[in-house]
Every structure is written in structure tokens, then in C-alpha cells.
C-alpha positions as CSV (number, residue, x, y, z in Angstrom):
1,X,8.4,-15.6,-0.1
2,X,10.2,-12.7,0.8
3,X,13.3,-11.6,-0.7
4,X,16.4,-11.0,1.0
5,X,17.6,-7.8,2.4
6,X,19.7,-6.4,-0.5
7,X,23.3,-5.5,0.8
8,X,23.8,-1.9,1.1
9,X,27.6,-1.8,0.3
10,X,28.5,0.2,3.3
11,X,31.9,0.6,3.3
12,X,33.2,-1.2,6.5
13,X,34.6,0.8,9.3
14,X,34.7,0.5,13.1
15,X,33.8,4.0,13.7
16,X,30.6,4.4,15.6
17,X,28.8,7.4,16.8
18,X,26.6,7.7,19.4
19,X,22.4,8.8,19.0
20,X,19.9,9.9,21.1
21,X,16.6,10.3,20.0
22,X,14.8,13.6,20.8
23,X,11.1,14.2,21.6
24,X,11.3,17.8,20.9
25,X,7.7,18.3,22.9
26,X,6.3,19.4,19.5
27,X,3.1,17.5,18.8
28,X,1.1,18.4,15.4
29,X,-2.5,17.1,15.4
30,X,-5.4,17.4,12.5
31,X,-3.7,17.4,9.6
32,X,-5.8,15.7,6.7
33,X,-3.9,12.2,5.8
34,X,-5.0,13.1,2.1
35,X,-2.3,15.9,2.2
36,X,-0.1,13.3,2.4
37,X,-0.5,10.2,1.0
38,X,-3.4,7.9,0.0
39,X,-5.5,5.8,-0.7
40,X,-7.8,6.8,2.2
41,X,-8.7,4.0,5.0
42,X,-11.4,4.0,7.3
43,X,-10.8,5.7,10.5
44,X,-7.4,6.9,9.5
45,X,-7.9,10.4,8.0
46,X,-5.4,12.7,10.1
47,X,-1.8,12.5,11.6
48,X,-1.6,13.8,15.1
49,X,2.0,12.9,15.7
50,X,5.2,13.9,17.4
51,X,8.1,15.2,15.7
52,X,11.8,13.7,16.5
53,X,15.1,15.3,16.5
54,X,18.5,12.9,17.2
55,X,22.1,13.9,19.2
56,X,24.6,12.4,17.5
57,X,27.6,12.2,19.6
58,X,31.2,11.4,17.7
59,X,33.9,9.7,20.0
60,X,36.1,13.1,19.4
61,X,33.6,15.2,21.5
62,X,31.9,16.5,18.5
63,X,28.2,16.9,18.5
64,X,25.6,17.1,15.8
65,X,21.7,17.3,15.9
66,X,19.7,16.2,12.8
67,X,16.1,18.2,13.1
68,X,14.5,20.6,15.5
69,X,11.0,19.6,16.1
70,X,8.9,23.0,16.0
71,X,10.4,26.3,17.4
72,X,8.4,27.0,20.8
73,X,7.3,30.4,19.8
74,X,6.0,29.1,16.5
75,X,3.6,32.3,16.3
76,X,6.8,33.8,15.6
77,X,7.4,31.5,12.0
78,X,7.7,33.1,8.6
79,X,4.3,34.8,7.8
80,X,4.0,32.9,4.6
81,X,4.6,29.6,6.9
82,X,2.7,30.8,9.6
83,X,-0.1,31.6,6.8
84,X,0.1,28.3,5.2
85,X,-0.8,26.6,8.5
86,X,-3.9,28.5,9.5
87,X,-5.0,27.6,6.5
88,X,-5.5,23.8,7.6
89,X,-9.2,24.1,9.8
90,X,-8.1,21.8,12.5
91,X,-4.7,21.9,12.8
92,X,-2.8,22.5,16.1
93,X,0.5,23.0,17.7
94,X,1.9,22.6,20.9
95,X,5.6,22.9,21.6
96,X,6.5,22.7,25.3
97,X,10.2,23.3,25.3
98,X,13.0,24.0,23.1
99,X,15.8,21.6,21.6
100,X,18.1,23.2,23.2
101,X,16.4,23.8,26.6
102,X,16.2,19.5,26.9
103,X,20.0,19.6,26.2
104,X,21.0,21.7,29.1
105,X,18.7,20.4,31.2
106,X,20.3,17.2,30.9
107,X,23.8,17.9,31.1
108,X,24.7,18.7,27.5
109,X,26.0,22.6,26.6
110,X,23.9,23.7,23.8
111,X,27.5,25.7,22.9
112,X,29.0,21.7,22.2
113,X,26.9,21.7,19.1
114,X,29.1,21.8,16.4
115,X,25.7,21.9,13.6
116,X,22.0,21.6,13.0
117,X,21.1,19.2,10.1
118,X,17.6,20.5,8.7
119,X,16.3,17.2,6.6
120,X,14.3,19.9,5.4
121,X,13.0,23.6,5.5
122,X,9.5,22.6,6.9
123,X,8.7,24.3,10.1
124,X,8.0,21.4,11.9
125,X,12.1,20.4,11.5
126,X,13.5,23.8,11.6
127,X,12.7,24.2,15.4
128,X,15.1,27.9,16.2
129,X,18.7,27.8,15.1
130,X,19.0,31.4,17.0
131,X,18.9,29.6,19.9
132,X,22.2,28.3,19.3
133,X,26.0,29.9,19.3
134,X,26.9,31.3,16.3
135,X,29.5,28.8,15.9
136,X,27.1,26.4,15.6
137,X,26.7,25.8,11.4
138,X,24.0,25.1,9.8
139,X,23.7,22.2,7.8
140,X,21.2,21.4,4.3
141,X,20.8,19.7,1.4
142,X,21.1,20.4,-2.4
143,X,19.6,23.4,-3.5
144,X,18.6,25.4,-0.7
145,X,20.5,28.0,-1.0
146,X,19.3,28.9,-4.9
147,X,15.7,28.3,-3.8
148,X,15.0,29.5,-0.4
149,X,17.7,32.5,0.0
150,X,17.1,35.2,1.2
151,X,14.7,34.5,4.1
152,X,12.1,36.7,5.9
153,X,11.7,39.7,6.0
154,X,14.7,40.1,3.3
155,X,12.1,38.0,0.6
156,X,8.8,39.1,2.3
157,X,7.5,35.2,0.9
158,X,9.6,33.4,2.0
159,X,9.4,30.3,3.9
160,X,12.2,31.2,6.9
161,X,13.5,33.3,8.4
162,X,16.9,35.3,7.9
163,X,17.6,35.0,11.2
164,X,17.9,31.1,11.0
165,X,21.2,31.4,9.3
166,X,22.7,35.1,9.5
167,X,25.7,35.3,11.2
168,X,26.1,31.4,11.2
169,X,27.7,28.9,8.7
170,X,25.1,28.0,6.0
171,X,26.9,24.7,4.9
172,X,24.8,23.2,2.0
173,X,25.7,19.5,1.2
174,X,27.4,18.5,-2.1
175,X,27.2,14.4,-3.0
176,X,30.3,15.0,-4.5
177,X,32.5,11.9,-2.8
178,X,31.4,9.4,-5.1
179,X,29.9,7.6,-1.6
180,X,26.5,5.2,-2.0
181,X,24.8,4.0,0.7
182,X,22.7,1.3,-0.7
183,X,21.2,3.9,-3.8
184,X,21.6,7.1,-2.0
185,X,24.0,8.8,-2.6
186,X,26.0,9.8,0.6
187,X,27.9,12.1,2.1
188,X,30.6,10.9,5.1
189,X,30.3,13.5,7.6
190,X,33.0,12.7,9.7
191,X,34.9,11.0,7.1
192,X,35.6,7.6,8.9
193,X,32.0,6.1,7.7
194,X,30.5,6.7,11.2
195,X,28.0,9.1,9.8
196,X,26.3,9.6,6.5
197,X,24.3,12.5,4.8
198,X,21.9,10.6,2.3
199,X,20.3,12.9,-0.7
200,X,16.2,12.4,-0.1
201,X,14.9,13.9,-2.8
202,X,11.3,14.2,-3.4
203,X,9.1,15.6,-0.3
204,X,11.0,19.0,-0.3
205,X,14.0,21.0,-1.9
206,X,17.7,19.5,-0.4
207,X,15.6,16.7,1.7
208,X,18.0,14.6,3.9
209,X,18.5,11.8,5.4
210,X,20.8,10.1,7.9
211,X,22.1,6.8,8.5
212,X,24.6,6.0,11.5
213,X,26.7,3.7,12.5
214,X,26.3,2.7,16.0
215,X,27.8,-0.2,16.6
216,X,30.4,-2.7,14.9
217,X,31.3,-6.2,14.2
218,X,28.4,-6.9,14.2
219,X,27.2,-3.2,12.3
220,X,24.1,-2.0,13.5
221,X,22.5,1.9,12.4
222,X,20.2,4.4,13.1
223,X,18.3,5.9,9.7
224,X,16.8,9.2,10.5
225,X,14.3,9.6,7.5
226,X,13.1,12.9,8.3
227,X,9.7,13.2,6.2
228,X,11.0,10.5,3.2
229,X,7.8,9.1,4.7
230,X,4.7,10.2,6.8
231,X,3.7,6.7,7.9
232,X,5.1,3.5,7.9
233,X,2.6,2.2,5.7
234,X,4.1,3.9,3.0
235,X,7.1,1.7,3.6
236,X,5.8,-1.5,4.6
237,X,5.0,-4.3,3.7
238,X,7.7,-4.4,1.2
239,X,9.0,-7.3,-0.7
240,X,11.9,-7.9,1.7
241,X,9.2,-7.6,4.6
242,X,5.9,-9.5,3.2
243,X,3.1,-8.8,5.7
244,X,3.0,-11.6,7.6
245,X,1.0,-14.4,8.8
246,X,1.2,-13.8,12.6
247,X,2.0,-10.3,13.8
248,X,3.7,-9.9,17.4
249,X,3.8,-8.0,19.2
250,X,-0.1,-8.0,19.0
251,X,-1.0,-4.0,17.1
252,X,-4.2,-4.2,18.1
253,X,-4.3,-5.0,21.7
254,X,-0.9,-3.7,23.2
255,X,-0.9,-6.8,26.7
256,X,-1.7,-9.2,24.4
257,X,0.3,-12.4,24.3
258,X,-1.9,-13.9,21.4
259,X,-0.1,-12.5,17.4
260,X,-2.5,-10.8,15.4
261,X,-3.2,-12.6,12.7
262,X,-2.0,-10.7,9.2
263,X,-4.5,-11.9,7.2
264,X,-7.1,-9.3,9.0
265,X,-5.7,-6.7,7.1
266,X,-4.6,-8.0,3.8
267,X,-8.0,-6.2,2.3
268,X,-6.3,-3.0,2.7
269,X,-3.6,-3.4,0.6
270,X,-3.7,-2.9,-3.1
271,X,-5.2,-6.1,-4.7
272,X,-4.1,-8.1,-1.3
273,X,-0.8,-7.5,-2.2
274,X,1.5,-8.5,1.1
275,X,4.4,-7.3,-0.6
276,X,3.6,-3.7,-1.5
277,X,2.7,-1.1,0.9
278,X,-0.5,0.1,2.1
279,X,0.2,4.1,1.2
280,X,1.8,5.9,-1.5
281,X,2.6,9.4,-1.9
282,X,0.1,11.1,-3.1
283,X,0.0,14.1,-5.9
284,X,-0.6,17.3,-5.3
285,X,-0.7,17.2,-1.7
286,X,2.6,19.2,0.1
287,X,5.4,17.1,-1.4
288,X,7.5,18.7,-4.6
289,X,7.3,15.7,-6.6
290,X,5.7,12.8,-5.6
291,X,7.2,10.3,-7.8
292,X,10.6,11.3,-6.4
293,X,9.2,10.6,-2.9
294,X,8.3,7.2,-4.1
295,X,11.7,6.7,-5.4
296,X,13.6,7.8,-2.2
297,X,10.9,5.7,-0.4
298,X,12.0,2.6,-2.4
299,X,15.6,3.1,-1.5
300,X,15.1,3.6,2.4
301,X,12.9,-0.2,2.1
302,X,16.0,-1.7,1.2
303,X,17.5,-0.3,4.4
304,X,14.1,-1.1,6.3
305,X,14.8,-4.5,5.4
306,X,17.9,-5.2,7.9
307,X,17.3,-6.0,11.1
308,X,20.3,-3.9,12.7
309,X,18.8,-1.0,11.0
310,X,16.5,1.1,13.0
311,X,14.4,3.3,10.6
312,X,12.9,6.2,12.4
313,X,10.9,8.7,10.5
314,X,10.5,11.8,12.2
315,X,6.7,11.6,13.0
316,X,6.0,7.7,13.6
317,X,4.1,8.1,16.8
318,X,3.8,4.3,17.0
319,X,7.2,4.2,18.3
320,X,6.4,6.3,21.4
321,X,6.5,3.2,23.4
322,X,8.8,1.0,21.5
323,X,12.0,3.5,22.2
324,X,13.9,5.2,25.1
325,X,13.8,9.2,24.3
326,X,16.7,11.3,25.3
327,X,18.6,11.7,27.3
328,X,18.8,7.9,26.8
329,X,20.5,6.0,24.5
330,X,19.4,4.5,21.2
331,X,23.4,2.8,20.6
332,X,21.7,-0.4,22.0
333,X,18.3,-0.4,20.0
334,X,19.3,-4.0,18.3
335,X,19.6,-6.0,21.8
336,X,16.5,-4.4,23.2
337,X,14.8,-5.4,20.3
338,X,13.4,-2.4,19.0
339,X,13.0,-3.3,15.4
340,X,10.8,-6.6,15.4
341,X,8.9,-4.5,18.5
342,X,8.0,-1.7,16.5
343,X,7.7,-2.8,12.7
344,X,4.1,-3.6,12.8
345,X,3.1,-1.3,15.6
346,X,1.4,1.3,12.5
347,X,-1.3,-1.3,12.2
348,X,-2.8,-0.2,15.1
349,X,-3.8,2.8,13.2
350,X,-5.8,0.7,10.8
351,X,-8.3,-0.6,13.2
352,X,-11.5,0.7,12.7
353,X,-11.3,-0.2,9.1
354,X,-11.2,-4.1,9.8
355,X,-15.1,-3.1,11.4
């Protein structure tokens, strides 16, 4: 039996922001799973995903975006990044337009940005902050600063670039407000609980999260989880969501009316355990500390266990179909359904081990 969805101890408010998700036009294919997390499972061995940014629009005209996607002119990364990915044989990049580009192509002034939220340093999330006005800050978690500054070419090594930041804000978070969502710790970024900063450790230095508040009475939220996970199988099946018996929509075969039946795939999870997830992080691979990514991943399954939360990871390309991209809204995501529609949808990826 499943447990109930623990209660996250949001403090109420009826401030709402608005969020559009972003298909940034990167799309990252053959990277080994096993870089990532494990145990391995037939047919499953690399990620060819997409990577997501979000809009998030506050009532008082001010804008943020949380994520980049990759920078279009990616040949022109950090060597040491640039380095780091030629050294994966069959990995590929394509980026057909930038962040910023979308925006104004749809009506919204790249100069309205008021910050860029970088989960984290990776390259596939830094996109190109020069692209923006200087006004526009830029926004990180705990740590960066003592760990990544200065950039390229001032640090030859490092990771990014100098350019990302100089002559721009560098605003590095501080979970200093005493704030919780669920166990995060949080940080209100517009101070009337319509948008929180969660501290993500684990996968990289100063990872972030973000969890807003789209709607209320009833409350409903968008988590952006950045990389807290790869997959949604190191997520689910959780205690609060038990694989279950009957799976609909069908994974498997997408016009189906028939559920899938769960049992087909309980032989993939550790000792047929329908209550613990099929992946976990692995060691060694490119996260800092595993067990810290396991811990953070823990804490977003007790927000993965409400229904009026939407959890979006930043490369779940099983929820290509399930969700309207920008310029489109996702402040409606609970009526259209988008949670039951895409929790299972990651099973599809599990198909030619059930041969």
C-alpha cells in the first residue's frame, strides 16, 4: 500500500507566478547511461534527450528564466568543457536557436529578463548569458563563486567562461531565511512564496532547484529539477507512488486504450521491489557526490508524490508529448492532466528488456 504524500509545509500564499516551459532546441544524444546512474537494463544504455529551460513570469512584470539549454555556438564552450565532451566517442550536439532568440520571436524582449538561474554550471544549462543585457543578473547556488571563479581564459581550466558573468550581477544564493520546502531548504525569491530557490546538493557545486507556485486555493506547482535526476526511474516507483498494477496511459504502445499491465516490469526493479526505484545514482560517474544526489533525490519524491505538483527534470524526453512548450503555458498543467499522463511515460524506455 502506498503511503501518503507527506505534506510539504509550504507556507500558504496566494501569489502565483506564471511558467512556460522552454525547448531550448538543444538535443544531447550518446551519452553512456553508466555515466549516470545504474544498474544497467537491456536496451537502455544512452540518454539522447532534450534539455528544458522555464519563463517564469511574476504578476509585477518581472521575469526570470531557470536554465539555458546549450549555447548555440557550443564549439565556442570553455576548452576544458569543450575537451571533456570530445572525450565521450559518440556523443553529439545540436542546438538550433538560442534562449533568447525563441523569446523575441514570440513577443517577449530578451531586455525584460530580470535573471538567469543556472541549476548548475554544466554546459548543457548554461546556454550564453552574453546574449543577454547586462542588467540581466546572474543567478547560482552555494559555492560557486569559491569553486569555479575566475572563468576562462582568466583560469585557463576552468569550466566557463568569464564572459558569462563579467559586467553582470553574479548573485550566488544564501539559504539563509530559515525557509523549508518539504526538506529543502528554500529560498523565496520574490518574497511572497510564489517562487522558491531549493538547495540540490549532490550532482554538482551550488545545484538548484525550483518549485513554483502556479495556481491557488487549490495550490498547484511546477518543480524544475534541473539534473537532481537523469531519468525518472531514479525517482519512481517510490513509496508514495508503488508501481502499479495497471499503467495508463499505455508506455508501451502510445494509441492504446488497453493499461499496461505493471507486473511486466516488476523484474527490473531491485528484488521486485514496487516501491523503490529502478535507478540510482551511480559512483564515480559525473556527479560530485553521489550519495548527496540520492539524498536530494529522496526529498524531490516527496514532492513527486502530489498530484498538483508537476516535476520536470530538465532532460525527461518522455514528456515531449505530454506538455505544451513555450510560448504556451504550463499554469494549467493540473486540469489538462499532465501528471497521471506523463508519470509512467519512462517505461517506454524499458522495452526491449521485457524481450
Amino acid at each position: 500500500m502506498a503511503k501518503p504524500a507527506p505534506d510539504l509545509k509550504i507556507e500558504p500564499s496566494s501569489a502565483t507566478v506564471d511558467v512556460r516551459i522552454i525547448d531550448t532546441t538543444s538535443w544531447i544524444s550518446g551519452l553512456p547511461t553508466a555515466m549516470f546512474f545504474e544498474p544497467s537494463i537491456k536496451g537502455h544504455d544512452e540518454l539522447s534527450a532534450p534539455a528544458f529551460s522555464f519563463l517564469i513570469e511574476h504578476p509585477s512584470g518581472r521575469r526570470l528564466l531557470f536554465d539555458l539549454g546549450v549555447r548555440k555556438d557550443w564549439e565556442n564552450l570553455a576548452p576544458a568543457t569543450f575537451a571533456g565532451m570530445s572525450k565521450v566517442p559518440n556523443a553529439k550536439i545540436v542546438v538550433k536557436q538560442g534562449v533568447r532568440e525563441q523569446l523575441e520571436e514570440h513577443g517577449v524582449p530578451g531586455s525584460s529578463i530580470e535573471g538567469i538561474i543556472w541549476s548548475h554550471w554544466h554546459m548543457d544549462h548554461t546556454g550564453d548569458p552574453s546574449t543577454f543585457d547586462a542588467h540581466t543578473a546572474l543567478i547560482v547556488g552555494p559555492g560557486f563563486k569559491d569553486s569555479l571563479l575566475p572563468g576562462y581564459p582568466a583560469n585557463q581550466e576552468s569550466p566557463i567562461l568569464e564572459a558569462d558573468y563579467t559586467g553582470r550581477e553574479l548573485r550566488e544564493i544564501e539559504f539563509t531565511q530559515g525557509k523549508k520546502v518539504g526538506r529543502f531548504n528554500a529560498f523565496d525569491y520574490f518574497g511572497d512564496g510564489s517562487f522558491y530557490l531549493l538547495d540540490a546538493p549532490g550532482h554538482a557545486i551550488g545545484h538548484l532547484c525550483g518549485l513554483a507556485r502556479v495556481t491557488s486555493s487549490p495550490d498547484s506547482y511546477v518543480f524544475m529539477g534541473g539534473d537532481a535526476s537523469h531519468h525518472a526511474g531514479e525517482f519512481r516507483p517510490s513509496e508514495f507512488l508503488p508501481l502499479p498494477g495497471s499503467v495508463s496511459p499505455h508506455p508501451l504502445e502510445a494509441h492504446s486504450e488497453i493499461p499496461c499491465p505493471g507486473a511486466i516490469f516488476e523484474r527490473l526493479l531491485h528484488g521486485g521491489d514496487k516501491t523503490r526505484p529502478f535507478y540510482e545514482a551511480v559512483k564515480g560517474g559525473v556527479h560530485l557526490d553521489a550519495d548527496e544526489v540520492s539524498a536530494t533525490i529522496e526529498k524531490m519524491q516527496d514532492a513527486d508524490a502530489h498530484d498538483k505538483i508537476l516535476v520536470v527534470i530538465a532532460h525527461d524526453v518522455t514528456l515531449l508529448p505530454v506538455v505544451d512548450f513555450f510560448p504556451k503555458y504550463a499554469t494549467d498543467f493540473a486540469s489538462k492532466d499532465w501528471v497521471a499522463k506523463g508519470r509512467w511515460a519512462f517505461l517506454k524506455d524499458f522495452k526491449d528488456a521485457l524481450e
